[in-house]
mmCIF file of the C-alpha atoms, coordinates in Angstrom:
data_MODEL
# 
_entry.id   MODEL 
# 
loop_
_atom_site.group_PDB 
_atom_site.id 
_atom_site.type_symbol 
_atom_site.label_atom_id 
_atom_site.label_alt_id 
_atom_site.label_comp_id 
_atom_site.label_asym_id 
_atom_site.label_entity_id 
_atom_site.label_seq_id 
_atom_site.pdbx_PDB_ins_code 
_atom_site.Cartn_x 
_atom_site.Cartn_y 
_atom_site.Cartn_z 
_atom_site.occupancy 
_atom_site.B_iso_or_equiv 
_atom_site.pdbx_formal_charge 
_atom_site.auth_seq_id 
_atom_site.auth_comp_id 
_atom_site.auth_asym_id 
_atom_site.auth_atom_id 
_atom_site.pdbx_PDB_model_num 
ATOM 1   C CA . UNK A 1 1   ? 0.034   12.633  19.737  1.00 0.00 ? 1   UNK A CA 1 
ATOM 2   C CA . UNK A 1 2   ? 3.713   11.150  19.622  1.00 0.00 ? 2   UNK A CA 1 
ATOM 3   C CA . UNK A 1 3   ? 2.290   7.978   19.381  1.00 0.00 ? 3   UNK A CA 1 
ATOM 4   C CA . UNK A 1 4   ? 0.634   8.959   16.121  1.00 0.00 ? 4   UNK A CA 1 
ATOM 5   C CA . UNK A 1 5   ? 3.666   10.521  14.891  1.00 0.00 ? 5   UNK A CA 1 
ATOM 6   C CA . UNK A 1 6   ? 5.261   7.429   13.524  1.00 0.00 ? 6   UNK A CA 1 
ATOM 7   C CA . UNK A 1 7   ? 1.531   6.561   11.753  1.00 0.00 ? 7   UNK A CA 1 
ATOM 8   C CA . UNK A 1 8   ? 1.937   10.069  10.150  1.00 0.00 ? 8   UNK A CA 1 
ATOM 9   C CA . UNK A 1 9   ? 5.344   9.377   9.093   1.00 0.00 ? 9   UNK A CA 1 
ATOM 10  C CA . UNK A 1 10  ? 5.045   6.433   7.425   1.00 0.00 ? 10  UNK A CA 1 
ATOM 11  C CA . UNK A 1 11  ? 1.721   7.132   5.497   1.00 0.00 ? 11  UNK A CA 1 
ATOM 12  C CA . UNK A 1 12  ? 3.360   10.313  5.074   1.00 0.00 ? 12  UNK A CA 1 
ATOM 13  C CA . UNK A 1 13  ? 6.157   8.786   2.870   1.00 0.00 ? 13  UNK A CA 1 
ATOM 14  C CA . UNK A 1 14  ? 3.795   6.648   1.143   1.00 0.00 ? 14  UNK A CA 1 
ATOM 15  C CA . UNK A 1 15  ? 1.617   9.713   -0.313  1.00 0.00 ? 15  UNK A CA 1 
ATOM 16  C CA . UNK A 1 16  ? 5.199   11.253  -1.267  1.00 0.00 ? 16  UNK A CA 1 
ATOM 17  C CA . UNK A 1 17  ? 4.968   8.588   -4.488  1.00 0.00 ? 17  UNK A CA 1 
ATOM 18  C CA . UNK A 1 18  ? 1.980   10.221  -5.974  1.00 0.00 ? 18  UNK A CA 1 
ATOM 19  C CA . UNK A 1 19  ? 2.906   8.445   -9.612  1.00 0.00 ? 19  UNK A CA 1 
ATOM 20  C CA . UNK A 1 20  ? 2.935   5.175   -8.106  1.00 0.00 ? 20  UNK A CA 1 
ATOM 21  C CA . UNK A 1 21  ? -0.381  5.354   -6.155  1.00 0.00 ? 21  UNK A CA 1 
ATOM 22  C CA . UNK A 1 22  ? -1.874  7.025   -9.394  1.00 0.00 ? 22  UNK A CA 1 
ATOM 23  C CA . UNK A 1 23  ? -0.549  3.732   -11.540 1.00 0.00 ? 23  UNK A CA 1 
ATOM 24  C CA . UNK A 1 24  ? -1.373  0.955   -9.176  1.00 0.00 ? 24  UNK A CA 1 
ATOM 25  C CA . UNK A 1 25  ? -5.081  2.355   -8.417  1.00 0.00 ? 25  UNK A CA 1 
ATOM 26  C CA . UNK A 1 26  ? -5.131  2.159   -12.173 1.00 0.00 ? 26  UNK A CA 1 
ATOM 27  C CA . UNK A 1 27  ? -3.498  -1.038  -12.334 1.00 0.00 ? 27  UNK A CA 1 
ATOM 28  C CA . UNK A 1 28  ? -6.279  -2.028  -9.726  1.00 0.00 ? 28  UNK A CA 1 
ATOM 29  C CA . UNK A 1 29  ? -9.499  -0.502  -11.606 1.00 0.00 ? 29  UNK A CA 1 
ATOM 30  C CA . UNK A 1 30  ? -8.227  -2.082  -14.862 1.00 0.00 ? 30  UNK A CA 1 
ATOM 31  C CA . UNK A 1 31  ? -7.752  -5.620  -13.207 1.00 0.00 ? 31  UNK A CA 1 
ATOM 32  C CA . UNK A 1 32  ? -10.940 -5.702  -11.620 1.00 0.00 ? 32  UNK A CA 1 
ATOM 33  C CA . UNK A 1 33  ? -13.063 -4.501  -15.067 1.00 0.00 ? 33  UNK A CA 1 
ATOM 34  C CA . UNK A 1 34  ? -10.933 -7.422  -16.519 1.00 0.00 ? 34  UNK A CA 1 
ATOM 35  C CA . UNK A 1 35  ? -12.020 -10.060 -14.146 1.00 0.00 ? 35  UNK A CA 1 
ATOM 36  C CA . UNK A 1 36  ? -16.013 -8.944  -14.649 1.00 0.00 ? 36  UNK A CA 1 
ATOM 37  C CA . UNK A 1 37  ? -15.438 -9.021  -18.645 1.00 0.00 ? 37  UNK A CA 1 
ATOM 38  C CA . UNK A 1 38  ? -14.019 -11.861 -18.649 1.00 0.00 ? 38  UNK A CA 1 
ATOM 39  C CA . UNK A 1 39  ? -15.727 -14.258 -15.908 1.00 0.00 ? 39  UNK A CA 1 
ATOM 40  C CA . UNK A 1 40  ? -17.587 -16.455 -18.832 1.00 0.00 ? 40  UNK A CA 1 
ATOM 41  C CA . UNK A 1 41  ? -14.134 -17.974 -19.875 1.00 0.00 ? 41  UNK A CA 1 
ATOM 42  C CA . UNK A 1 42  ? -14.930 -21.644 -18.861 1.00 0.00 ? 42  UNK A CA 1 
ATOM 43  C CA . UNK A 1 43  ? -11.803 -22.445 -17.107 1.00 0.00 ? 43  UNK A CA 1 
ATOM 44  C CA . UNK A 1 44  ? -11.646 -18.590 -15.328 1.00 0.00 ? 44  UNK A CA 1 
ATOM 45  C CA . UNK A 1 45  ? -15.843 -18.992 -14.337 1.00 0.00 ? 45  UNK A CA 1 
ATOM 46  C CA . UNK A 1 46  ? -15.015 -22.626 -12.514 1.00 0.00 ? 46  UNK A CA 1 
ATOM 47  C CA . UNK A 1 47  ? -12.476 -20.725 -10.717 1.00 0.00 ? 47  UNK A CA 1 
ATOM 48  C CA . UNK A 1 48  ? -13.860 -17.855 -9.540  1.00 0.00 ? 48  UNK A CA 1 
ATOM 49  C CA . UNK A 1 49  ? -17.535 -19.855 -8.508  1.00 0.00 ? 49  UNK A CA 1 
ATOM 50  C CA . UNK A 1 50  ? -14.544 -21.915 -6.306  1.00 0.00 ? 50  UNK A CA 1 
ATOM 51  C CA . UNK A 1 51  ? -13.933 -19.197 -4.652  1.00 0.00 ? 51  UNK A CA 1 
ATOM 52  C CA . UNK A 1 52  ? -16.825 -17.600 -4.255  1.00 0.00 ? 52  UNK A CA 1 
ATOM 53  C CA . UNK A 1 53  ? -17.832 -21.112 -3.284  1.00 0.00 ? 53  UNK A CA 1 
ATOM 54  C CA . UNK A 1 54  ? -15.271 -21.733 -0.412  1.00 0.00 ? 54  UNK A CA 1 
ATOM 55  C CA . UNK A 1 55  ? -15.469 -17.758 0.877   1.00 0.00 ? 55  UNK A CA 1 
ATOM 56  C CA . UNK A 1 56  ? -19.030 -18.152 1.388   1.00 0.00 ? 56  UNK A CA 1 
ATOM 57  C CA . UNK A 1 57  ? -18.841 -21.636 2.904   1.00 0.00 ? 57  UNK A CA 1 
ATOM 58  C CA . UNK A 1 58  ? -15.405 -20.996 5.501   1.00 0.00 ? 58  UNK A CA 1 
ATOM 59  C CA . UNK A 1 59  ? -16.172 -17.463 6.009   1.00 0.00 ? 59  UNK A CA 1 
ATOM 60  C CA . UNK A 1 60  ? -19.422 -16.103 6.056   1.00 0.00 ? 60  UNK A CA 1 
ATOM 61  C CA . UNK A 1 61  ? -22.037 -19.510 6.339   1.00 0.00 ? 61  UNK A CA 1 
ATOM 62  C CA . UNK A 1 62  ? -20.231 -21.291 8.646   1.00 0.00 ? 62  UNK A CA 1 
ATOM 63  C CA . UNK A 1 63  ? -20.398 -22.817 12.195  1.00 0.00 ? 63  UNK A CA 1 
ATOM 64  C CA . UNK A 1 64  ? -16.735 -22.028 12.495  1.00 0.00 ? 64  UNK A CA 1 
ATOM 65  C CA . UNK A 1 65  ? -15.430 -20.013 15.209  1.00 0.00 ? 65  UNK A CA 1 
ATOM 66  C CA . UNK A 1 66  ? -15.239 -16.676 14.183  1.00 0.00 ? 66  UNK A CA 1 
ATOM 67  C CA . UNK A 1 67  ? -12.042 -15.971 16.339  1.00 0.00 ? 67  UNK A CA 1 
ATOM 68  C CA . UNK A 1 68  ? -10.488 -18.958 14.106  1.00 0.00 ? 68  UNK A CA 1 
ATOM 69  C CA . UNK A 1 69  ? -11.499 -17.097 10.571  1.00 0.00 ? 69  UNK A CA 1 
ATOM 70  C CA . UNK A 1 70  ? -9.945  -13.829 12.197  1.00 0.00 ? 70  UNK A CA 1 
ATOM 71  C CA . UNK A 1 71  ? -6.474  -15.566 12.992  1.00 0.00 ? 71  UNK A CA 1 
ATOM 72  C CA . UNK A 1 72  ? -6.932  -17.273 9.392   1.00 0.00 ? 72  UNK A CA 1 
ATOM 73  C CA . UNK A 1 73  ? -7.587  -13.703 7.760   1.00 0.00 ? 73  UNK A CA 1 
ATOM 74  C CA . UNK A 1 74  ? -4.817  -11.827 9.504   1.00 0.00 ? 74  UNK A CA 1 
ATOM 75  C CA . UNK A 1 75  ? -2.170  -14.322 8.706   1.00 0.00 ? 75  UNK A CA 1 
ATOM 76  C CA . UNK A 1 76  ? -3.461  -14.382 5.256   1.00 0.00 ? 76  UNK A CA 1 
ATOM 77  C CA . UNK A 1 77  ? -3.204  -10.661 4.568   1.00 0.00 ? 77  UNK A CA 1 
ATOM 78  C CA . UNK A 1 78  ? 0.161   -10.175 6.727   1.00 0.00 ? 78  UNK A CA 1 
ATOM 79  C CA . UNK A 1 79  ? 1.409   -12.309 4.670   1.00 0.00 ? 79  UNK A CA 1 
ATOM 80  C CA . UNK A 1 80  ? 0.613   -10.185 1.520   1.00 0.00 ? 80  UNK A CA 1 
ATOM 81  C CA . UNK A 1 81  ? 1.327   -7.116  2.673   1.00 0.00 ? 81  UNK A CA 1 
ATOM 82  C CA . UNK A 1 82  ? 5.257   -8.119  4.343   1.00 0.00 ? 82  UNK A CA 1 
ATOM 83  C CA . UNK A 1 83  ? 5.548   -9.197  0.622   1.00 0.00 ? 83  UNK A CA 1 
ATOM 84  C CA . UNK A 1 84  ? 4.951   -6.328  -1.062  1.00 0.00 ? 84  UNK A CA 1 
ATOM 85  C CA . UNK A 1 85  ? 6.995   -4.486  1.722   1.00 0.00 ? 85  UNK A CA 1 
ATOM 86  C CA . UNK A 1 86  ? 10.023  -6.262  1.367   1.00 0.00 ? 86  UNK A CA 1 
ATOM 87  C CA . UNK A 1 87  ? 10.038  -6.493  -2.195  1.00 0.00 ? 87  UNK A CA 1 
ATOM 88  C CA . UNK A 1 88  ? 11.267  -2.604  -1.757  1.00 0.00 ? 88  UNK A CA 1 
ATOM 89  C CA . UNK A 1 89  ? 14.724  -4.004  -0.685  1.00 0.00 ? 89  UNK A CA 1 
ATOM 90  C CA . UNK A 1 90  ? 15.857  -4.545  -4.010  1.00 0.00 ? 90  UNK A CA 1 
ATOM 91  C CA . UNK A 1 91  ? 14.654  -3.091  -7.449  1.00 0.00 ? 91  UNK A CA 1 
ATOM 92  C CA . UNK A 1 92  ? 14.229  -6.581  -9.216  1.00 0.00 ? 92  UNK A CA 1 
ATOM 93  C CA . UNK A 1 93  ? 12.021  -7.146  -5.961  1.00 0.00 ? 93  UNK A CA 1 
ATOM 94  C CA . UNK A 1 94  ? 9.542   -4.813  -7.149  1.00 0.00 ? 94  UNK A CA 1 
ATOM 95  C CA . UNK A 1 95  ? 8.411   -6.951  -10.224 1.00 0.00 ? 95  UNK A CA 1 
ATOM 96  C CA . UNK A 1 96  ? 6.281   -8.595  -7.763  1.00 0.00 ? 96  UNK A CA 1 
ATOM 97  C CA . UNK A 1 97  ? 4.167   -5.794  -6.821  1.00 0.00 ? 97  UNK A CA 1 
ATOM 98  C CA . UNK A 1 98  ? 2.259   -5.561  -9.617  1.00 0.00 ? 98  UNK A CA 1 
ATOM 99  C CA . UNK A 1 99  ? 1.700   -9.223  -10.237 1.00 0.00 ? 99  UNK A CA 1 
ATOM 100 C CA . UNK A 1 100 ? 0.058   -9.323  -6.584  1.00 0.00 ? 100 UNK A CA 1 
ATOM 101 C CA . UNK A 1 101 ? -1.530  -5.908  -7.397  1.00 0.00 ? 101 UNK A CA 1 
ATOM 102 C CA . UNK A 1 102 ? -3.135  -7.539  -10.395 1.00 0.00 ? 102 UNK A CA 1 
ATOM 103 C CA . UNK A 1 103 ? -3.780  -10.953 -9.279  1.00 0.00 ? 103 UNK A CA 1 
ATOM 104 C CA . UNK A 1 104 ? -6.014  -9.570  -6.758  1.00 0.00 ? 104 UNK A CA 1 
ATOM 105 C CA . UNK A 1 105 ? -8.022  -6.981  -8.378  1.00 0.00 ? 105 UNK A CA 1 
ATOM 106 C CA . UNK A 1 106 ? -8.801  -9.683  -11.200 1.00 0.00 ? 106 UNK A CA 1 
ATOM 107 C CA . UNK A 1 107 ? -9.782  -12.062 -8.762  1.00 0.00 ? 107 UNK A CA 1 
ATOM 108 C CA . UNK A 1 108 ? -11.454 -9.465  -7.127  1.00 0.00 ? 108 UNK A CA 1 
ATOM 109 C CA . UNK A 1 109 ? -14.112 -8.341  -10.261 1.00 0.00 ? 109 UNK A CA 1 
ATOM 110 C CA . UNK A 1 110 ? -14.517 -11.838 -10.657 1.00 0.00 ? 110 UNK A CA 1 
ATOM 111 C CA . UNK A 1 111 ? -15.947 -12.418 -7.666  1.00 0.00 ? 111 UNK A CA 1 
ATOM 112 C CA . UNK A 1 112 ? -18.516 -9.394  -7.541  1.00 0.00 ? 112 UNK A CA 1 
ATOM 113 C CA . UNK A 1 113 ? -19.562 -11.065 -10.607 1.00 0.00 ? 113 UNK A CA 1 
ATOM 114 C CA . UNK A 1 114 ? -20.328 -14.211 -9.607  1.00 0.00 ? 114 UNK A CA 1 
ATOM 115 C CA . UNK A 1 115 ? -21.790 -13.226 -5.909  1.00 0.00 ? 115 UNK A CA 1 
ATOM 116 C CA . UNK A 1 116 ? -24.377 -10.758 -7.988  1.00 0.00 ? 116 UNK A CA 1 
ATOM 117 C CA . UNK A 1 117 ? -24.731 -13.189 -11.080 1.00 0.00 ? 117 UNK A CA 1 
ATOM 118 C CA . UNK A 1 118 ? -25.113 -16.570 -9.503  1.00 0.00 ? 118 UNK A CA 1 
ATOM 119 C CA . UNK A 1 119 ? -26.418 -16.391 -5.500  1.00 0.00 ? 119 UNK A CA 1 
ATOM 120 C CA . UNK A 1 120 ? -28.560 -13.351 -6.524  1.00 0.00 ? 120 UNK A CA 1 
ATOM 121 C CA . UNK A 1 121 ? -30.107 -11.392 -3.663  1.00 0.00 ? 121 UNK A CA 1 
ATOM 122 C CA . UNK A 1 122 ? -27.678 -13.023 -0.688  1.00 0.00 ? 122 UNK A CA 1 
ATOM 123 C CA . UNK A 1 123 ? -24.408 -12.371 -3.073  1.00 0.00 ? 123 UNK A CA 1 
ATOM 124 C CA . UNK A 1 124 ? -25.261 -8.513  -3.327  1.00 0.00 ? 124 UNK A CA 1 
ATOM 125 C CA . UNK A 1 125 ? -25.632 -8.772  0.671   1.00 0.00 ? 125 UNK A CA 1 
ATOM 126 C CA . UNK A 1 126 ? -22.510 -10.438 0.941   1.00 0.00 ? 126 UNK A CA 1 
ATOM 127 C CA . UNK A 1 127 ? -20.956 -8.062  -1.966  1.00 0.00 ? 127 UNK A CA 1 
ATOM 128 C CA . UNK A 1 128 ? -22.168 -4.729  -1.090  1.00 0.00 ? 128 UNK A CA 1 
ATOM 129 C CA . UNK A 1 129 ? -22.257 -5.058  2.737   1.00 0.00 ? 129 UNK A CA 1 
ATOM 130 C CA . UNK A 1 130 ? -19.080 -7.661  3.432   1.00 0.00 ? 130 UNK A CA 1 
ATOM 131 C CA . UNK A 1 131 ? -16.966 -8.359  0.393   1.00 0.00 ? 131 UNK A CA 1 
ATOM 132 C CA . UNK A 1 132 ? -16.318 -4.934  -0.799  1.00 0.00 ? 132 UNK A CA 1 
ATOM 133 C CA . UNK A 1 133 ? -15.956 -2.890  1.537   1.00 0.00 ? 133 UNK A CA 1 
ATOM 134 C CA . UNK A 1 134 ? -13.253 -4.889  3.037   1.00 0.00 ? 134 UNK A CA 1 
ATOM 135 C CA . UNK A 1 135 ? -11.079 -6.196  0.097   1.00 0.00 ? 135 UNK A CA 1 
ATOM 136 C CA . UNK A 1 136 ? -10.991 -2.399  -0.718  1.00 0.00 ? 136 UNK A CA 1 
ATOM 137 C CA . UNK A 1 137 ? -9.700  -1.709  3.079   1.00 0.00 ? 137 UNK A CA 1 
ATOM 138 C CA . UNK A 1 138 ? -6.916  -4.176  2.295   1.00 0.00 ? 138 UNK A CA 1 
ATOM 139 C CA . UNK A 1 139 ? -6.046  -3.096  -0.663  1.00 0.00 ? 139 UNK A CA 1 
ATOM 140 C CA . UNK A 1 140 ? -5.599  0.488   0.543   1.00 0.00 ? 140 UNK A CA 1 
ATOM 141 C CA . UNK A 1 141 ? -2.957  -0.883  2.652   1.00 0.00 ? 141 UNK A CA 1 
ATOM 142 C CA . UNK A 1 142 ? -1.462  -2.954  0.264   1.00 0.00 ? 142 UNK A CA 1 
ATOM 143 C CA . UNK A 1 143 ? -1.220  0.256   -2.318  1.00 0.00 ? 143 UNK A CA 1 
ATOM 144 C CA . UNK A 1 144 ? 0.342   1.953   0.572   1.00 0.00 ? 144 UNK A CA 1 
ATOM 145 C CA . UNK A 1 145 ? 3.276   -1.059  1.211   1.00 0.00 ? 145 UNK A CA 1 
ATOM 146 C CA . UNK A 1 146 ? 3.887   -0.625  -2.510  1.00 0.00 ? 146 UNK A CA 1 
ATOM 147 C CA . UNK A 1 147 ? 4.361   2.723   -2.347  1.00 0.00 ? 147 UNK A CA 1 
ATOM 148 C CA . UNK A 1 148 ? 6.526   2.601   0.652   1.00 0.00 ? 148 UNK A CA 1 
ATOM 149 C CA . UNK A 1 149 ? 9.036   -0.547  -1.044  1.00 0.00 ? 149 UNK A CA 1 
ATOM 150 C CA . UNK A 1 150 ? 8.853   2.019   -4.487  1.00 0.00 ? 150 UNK A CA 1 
ATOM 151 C CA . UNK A 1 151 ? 10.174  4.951   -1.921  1.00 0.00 ? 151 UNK A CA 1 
ATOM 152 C CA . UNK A 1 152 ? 13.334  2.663   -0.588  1.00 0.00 ? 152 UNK A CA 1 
ATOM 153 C CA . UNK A 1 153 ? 13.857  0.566   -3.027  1.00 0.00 ? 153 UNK A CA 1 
ATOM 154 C CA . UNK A 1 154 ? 16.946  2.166   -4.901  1.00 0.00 ? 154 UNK A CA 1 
ATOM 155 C CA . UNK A 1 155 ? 18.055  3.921   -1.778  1.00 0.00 ? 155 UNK A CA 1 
ATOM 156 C CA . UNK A 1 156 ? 17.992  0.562   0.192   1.00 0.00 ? 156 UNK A CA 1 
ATOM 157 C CA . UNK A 1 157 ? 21.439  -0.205  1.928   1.00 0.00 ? 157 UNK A CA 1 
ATOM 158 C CA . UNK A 1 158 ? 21.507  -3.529  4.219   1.00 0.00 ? 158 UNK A CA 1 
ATOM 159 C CA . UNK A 1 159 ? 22.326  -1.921  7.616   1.00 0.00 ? 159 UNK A CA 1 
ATOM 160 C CA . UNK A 1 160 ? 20.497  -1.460  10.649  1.00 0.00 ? 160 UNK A CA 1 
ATOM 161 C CA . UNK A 1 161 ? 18.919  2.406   10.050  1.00 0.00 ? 161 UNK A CA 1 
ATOM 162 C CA . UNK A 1 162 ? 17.446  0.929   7.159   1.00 0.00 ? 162 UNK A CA 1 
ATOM 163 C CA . UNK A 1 163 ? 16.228  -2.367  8.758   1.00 0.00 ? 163 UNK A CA 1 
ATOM 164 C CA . UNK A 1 164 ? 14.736  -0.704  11.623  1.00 0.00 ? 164 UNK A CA 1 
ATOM 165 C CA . UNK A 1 165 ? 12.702  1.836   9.233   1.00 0.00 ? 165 UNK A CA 1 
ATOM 166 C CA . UNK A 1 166 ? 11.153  -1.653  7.414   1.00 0.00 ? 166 UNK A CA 1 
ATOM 167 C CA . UNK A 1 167 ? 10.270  -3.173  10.401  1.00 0.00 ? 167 UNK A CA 1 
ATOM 168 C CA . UNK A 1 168 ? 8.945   0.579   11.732  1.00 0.00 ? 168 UNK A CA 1 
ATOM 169 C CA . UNK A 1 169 ? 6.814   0.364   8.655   1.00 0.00 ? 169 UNK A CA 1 
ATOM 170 C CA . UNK A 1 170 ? 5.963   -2.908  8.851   1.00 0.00 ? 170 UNK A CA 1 
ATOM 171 C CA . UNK A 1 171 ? 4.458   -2.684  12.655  1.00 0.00 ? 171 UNK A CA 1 
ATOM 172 C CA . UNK A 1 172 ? 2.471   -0.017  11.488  1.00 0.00 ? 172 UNK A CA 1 
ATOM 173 C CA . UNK A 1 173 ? 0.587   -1.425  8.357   1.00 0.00 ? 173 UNK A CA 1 
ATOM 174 C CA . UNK A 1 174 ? 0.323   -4.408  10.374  1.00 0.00 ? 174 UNK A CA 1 
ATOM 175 C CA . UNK A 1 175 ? -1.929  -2.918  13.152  1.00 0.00 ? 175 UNK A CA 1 
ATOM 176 C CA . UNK A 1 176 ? -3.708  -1.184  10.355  1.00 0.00 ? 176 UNK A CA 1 
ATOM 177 C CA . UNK A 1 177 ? -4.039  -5.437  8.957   1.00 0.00 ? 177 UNK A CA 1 
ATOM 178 C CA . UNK A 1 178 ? -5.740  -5.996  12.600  1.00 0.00 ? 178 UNK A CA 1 
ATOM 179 C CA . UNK A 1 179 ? -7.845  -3.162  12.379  1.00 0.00 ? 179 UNK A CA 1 
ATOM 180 C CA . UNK A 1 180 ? -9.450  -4.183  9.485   1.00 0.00 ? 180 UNK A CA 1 
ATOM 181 C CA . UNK A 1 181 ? -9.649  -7.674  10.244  1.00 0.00 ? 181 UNK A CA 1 
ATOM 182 C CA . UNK A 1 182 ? -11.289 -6.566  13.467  1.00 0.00 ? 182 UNK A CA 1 
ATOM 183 C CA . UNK A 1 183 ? -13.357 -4.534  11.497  1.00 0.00 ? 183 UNK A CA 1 
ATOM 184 C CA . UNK A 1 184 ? -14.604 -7.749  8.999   1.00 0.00 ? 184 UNK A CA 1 
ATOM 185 C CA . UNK A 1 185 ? -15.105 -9.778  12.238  1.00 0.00 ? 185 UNK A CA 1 
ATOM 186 C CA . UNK A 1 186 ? -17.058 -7.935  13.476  1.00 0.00 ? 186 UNK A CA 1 
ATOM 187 C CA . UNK A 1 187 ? -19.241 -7.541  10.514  1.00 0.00 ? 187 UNK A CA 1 
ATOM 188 C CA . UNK A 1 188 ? -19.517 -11.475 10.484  1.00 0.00 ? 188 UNK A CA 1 
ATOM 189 C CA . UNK A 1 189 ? -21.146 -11.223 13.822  1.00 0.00 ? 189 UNK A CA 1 
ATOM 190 C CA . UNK A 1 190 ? -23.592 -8.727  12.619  1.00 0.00 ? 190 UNK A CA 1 
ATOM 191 C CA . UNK A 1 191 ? -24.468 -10.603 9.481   1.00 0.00 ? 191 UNK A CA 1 
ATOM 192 C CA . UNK A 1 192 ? -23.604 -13.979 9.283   1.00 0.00 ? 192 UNK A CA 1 
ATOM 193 C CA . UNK A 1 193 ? -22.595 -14.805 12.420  1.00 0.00 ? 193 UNK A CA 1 
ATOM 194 C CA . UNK A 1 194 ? -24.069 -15.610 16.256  1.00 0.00 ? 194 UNK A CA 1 
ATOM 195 C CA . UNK A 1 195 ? -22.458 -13.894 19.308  1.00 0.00 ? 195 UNK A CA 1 
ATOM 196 C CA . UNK A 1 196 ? -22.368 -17.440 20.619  1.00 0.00 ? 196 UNK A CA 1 
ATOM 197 C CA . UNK A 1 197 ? -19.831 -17.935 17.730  1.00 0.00 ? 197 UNK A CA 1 
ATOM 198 C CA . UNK A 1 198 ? -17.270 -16.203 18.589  1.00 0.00 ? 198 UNK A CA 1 
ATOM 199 C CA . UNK A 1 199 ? -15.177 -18.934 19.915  1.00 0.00 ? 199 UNK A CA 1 
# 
């Protein structure tokens, strides 16, 4: 149980910023219908079918090792989340939040759109069983770095107490980053993916 203490701690003073959870899962849901309204724009449809494109072809269709796309992912979404964490250092830092917030649930409802508009019956597979259920596991954690850099953001003094509570924080949404990515790995091997492809 004392292991889970500092888990409970953390997520604990992420749920203490109620308004900002309520916002950003707004600012999420809005972004997303905003990516599905607007995926005919010619230059935002090329886009979006490039992604779609490349996530189908490096991630899920692919003879690539699937320990390879799991170091790719993880890096990928560490990377995201230690940015919105630190951005709570500073106040000005937290203009990025919702530009990364944003960014992704746009990209996000464009690319349900496309993988049910254009590759039909395999793009609601990929979609409904793969895609969404894991961007939405990210996210969660991403909401919840937000939340934490809104919580220390004008409190924030650079000295060690404060330091070691960012990188507490930081450890902890990071294994939560592995679990997931565990999680979407081994979903590959279930749907996409051989057993002989792991490595």
């Amino acid at each position: 149980m004392r292991l889970l203490l500092p888990v409970k701690e953390c997520f604990g003073r992420a749920l203490e910023k109620k308004i900002v959870l309520i916002i950003y899962t707004v600012l999420f849901l809005a972004g997303t219908i905003l990516g599905i309204v607007f995926i005919k724009t010619p230059a935002i449809y090329d886009y979006h079918l490039n992604r779609c494109e490349s996530f189908i072809g490096s991630v899920c269709f692919t003879d690539r090792s699937v320990f390879l796309i799991f170091l790719e992912r993880i890096a990928e979404h560490t990377l995201i989340m230690a940015l919105l964490l630190v951005a709570g250092i500073h106040p000005v830092g937290l203009v990025i939040t919702p530009i990364v917030i944003v960014f992704r649930s746009y990209t996000f409802g464009g690319s349900l759109a496309i993988f049910f508009s254009v590759y039909r019956m395999t793009g609601a597979l990929i979609a409904i069983a793969f895609y969404f259920p894991v961007h939405i596991m990210f996210d969660c954690i991403f909401l919840a770095a937000v939340s934490l850099s809104f919580s220390r953001a004008f409190c924030f003094h650079f000295g060690k107490k404060d330091f070691r509570l960012l990188f507490k924080d930081f450890a902890i949404l990071l294994i939560f980053t592995a679990i997931v990515c565990v999680a979407e790995t081994i979903l590959l091997l279930i749907l996409f993916h051989s057993v002989g492809n792991i490595l």
